[in-house]
N, C-alpha and C positions, 0 to 999 in steps of 0.2 A: 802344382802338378795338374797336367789337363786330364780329362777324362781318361780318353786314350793310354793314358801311361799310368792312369790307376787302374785300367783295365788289365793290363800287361802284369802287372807289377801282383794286383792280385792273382791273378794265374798260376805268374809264378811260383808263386808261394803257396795257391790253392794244390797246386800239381808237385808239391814237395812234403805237402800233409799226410801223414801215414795212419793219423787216428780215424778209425772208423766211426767212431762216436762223432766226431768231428765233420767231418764228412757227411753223415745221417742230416746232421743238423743244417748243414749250407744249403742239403736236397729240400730240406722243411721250410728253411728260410724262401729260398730262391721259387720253391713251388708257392708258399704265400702270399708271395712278391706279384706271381704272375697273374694269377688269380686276381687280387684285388685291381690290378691294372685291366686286366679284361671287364671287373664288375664296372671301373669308370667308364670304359667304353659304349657300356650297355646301358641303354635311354629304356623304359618303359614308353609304349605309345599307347593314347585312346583306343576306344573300342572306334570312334569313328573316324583314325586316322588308321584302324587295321582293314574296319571296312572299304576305305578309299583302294589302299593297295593290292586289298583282293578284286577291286572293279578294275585298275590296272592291269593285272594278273589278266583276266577275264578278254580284256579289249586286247591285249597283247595276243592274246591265242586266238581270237575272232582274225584278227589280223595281219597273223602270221610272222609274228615277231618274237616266236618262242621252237624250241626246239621238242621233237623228242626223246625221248630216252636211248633210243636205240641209235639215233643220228648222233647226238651227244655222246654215247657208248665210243659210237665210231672216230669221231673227231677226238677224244682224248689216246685214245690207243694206236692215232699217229703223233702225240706229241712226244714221243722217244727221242 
């Protein structure tokens, strides 16, 4: 069975579970799940690859390759 149709397939049967207990516990699972996938995501970096990106950061705004708040403000409140 491919992915896809154990995804369906548990659905189904997720969306036919009536125990609450049951349910609590797929929230506990599935919040666990996401969690540790995010912690893989997440790298620690040196102290001198944090200060590089804060000199990026810096030459970006000398440069004019950074926005401000209020510009940024503006440009999401047309992306409706």
């Amino acid at each position: 069975m491919d992915l896809q149709t154990r995804k369906i397939h548990f659905i189904q049967e997720f969306l036919s579970c009536a125990n609450s207990n049951m349910l609590d516990r797929f929230e506990e699972i599935l919040e666990q799940e996401q969690e540790k996938a995010l912690e893989k995501e997440l790298k620690p970096i040196t102290i001198k690859e944090y200060e590089q990106r804060i000199e990026i950061a810096i030459e970006d705004v000398r440069n004019g390759r950074a926005k401000s708040v209020r510009d940024l403000k503006e440009e999401v409140a047309t992306w409706k």
